[in-house]
N, CA, C and O atoms as CSV, one atom per row, in Angstrom:
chain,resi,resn,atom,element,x,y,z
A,1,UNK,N,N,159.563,-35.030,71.254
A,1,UNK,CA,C,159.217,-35.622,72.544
A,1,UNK,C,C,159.750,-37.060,72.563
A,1,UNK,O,O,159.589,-37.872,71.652
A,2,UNK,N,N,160.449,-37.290,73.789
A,2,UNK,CA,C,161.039,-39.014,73.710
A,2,UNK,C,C,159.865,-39.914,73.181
A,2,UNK,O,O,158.911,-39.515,72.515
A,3,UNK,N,N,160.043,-40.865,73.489
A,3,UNK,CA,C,158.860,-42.293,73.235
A,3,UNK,C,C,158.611,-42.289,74.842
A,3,UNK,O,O,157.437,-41.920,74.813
A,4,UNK,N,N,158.833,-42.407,75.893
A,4,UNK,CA,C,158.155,-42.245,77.239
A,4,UNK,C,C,158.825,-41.387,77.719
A,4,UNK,O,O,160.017,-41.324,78.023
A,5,UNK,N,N,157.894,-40.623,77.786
A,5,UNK,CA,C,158.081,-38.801,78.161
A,5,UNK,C,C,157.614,-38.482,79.837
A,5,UNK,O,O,157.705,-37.406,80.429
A,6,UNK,N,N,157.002,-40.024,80.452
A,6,UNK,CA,C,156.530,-39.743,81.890
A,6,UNK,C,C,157.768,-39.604,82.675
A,6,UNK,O,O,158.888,-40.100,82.551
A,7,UNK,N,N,157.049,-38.485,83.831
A,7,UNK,CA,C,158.004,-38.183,84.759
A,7,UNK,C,C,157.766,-38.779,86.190
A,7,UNK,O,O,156.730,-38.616,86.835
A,8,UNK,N,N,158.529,-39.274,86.475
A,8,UNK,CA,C,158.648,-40.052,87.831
A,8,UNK,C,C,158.427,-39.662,89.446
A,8,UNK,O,O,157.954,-40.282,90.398
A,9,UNK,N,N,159.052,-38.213,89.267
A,9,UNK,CA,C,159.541,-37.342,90.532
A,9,UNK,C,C,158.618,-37.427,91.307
A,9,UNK,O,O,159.072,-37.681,92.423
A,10,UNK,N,N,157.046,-37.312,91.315
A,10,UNK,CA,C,155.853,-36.861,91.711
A,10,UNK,C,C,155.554,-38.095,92.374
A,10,UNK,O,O,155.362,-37.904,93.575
A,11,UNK,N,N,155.450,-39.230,92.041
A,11,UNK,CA,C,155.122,-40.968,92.596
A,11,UNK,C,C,156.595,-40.991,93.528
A,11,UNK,O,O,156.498,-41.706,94.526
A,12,UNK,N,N,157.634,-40.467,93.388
A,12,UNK,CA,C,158.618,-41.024,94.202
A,12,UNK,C,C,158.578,-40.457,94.999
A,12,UNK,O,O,158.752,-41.067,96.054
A,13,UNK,N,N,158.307,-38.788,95.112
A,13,UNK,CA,C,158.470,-37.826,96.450
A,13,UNK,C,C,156.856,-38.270,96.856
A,13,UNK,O,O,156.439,-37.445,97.670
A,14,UNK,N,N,155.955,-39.176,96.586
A,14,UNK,CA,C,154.606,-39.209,97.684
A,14,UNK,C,C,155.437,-40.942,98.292
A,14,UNK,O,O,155.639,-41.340,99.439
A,15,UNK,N,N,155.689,-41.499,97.152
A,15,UNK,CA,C,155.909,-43.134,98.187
A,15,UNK,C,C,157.230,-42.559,99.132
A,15,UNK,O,O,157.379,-43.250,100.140
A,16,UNK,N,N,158.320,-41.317,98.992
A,16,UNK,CA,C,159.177,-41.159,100.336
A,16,UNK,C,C,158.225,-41.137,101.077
A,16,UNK,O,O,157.995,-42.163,101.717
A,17,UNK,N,N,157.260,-39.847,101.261
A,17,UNK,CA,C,156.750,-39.254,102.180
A,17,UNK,C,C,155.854,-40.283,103.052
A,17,UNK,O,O,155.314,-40.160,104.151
A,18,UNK,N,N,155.912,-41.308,102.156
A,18,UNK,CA,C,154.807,-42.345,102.942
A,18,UNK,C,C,156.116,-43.947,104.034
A,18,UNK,O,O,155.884,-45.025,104.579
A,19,UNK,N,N,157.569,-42.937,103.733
A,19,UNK,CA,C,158.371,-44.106,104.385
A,19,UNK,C,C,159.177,-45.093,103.426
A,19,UNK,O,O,160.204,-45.701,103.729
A,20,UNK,N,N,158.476,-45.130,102.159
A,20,UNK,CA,C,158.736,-46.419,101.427
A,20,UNK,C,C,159.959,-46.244,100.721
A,20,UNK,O,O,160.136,-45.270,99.989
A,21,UNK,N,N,161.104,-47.433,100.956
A,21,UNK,CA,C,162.336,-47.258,100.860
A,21,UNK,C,C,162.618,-48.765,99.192
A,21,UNK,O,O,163.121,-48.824,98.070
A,22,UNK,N,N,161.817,-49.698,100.249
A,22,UNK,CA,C,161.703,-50.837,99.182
A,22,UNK,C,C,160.797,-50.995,98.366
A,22,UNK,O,O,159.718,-51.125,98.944
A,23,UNK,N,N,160.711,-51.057,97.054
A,23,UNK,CA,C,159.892,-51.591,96.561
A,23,UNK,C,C,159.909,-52.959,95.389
A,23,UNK,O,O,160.891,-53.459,94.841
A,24,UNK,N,N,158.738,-53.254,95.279
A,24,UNK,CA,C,158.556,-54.052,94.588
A,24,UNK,C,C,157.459,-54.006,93.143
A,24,UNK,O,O,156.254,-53.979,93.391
A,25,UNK,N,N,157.863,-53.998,91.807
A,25,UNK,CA,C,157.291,-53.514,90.925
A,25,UNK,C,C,156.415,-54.331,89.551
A,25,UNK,O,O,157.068,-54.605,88.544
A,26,UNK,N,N,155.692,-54.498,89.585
A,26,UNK,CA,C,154.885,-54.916,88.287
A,26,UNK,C,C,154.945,-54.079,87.200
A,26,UNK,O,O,154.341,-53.016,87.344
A,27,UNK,N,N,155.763,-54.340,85.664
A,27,UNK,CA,C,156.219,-53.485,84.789
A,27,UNK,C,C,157.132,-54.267,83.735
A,27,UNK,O,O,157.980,-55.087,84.085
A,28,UNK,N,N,156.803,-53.843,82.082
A,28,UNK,CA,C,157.603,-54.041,81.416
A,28,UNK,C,C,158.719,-53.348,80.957
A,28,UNK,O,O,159.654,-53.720,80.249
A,29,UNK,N,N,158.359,-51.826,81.701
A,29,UNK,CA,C,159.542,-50.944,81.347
A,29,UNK,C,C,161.069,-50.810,82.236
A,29,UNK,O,O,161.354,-50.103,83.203
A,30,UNK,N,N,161.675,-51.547,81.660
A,30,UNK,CA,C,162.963,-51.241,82.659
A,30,UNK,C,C,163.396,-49.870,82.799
A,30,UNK,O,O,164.120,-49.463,83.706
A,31,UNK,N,N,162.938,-49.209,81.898
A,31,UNK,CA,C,163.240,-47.312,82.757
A,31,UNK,C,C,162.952,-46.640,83.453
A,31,UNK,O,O,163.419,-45.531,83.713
A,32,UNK,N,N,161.688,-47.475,84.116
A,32,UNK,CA,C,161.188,-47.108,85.072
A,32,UNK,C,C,161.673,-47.749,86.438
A,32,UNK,O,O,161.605,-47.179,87.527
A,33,UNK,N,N,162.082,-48.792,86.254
A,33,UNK,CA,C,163.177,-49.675,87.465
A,33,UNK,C,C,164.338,-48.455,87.460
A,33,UNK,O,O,164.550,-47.772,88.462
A,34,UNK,N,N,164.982,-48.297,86.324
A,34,UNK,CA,C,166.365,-47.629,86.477
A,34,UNK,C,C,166.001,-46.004,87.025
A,34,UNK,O,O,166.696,-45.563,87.940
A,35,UNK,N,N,164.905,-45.139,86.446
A,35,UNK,CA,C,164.907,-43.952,87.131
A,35,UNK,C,C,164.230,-44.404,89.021
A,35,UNK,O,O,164.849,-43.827,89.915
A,36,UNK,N,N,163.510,-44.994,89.300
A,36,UNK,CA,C,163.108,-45.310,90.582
A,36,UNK,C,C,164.076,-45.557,91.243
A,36,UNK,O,O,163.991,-45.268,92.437
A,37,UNK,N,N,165.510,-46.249,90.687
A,37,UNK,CA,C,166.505,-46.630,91.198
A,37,UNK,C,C,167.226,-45.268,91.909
A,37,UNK,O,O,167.296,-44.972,93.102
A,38,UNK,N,N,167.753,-44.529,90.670
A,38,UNK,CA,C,168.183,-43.096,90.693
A,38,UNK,C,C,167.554,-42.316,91.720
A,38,UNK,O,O,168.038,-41.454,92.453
A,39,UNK,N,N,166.628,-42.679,91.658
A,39,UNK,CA,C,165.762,-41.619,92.887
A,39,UNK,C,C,165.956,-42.250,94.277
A,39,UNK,O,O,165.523,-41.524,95.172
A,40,UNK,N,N,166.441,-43.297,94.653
A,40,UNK,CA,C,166.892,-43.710,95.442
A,40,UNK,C,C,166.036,-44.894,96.505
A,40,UNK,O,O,166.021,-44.906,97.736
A,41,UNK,N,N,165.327,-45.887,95.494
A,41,UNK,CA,C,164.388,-46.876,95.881
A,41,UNK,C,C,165.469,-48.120,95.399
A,41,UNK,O,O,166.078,-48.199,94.332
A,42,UNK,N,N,165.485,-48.854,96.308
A,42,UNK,CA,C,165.694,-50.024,95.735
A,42,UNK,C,C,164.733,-51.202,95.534
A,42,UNK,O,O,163.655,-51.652,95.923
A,43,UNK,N,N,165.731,-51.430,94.718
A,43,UNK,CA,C,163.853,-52.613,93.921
A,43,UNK,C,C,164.183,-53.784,93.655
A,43,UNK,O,O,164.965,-54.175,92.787
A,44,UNK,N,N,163.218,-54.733,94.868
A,44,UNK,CA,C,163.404,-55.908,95.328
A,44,UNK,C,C,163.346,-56.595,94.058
A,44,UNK,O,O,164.141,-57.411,93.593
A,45,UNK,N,N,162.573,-56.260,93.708
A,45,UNK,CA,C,161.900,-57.564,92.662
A,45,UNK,C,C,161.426,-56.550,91.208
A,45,UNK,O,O,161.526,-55.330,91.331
A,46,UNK,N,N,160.986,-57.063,90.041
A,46,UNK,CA,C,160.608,-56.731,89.026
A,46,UNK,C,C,159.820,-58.027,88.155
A,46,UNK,O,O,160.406,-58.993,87.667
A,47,UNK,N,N,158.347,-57.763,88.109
A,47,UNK,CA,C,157.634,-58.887,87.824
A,47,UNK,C,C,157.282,-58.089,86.310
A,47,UNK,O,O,156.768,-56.970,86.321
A,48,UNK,N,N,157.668,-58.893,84.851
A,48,UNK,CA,C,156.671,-58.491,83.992
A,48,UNK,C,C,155.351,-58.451,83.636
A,48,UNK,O,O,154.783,-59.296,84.329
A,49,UNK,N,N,154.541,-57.886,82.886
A,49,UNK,CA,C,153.069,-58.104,82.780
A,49,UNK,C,C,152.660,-59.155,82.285
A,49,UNK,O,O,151.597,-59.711,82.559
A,50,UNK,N,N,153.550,-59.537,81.446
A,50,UNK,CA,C,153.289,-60.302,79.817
A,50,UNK,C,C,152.531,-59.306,78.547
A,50,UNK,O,O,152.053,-58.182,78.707
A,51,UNK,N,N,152.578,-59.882,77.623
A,51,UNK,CA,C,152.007,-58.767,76.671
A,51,UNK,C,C,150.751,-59.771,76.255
A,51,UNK,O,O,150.565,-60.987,76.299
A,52,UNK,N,N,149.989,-58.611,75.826
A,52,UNK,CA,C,148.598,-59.253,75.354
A,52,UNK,C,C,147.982,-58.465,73.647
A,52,UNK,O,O,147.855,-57.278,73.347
A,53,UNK,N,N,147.738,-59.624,72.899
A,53,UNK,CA,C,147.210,-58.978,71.414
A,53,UNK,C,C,145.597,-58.506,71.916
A,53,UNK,O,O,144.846,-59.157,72.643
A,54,UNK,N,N,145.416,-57.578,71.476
A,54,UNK,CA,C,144.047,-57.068,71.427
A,54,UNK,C,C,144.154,-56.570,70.243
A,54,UNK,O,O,145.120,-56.180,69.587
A,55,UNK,N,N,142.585,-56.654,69.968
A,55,UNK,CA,C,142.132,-55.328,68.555
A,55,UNK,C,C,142.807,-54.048,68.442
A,55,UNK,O,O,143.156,-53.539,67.377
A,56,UNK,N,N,142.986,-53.520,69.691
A,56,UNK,CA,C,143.394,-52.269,69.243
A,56,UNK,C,C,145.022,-51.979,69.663
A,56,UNK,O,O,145.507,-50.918,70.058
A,57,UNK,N,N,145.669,-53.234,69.449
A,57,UNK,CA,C,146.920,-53.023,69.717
A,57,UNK,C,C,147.583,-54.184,68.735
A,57,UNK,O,O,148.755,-54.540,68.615
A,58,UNK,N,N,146.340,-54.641,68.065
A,58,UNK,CA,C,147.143,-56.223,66.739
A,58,UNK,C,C,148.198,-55.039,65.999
A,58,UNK,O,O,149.404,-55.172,66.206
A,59,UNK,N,N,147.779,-54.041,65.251
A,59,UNK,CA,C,149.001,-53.382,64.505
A,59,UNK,C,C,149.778,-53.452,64.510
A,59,UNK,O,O,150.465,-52.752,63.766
């Protein structure tokens, strides 16, 4: 199984159906910019989260 195995298709065919052509995204994954792209959104903007240490992610 890849390392991000989510599939996109399902969020892109409800934001068509809702009109939405542009978007704008909060995200550290740029593969998710590039498949949203592919699917035929263009994407205004791309804001990262920042990363955060917690307990269950210090490892």
């Amino acid at each position: 199984m890849p390392a991000d195995a989510r599939e996109y298709a399902y969020g892109a065919n409800m934001l068509r159906a809702m009109g939405v052509q542009r978007i704008r995204l909060i995200t550290n994954n740029p593969d998710k910019v590039a498949k949203l792209e592919c699917a035929g959104f263009e994407v205004v903007e791309c804001r990262c989260t920042g990363t955060f240490v917690t307990p269950f992610n210090r490892d």
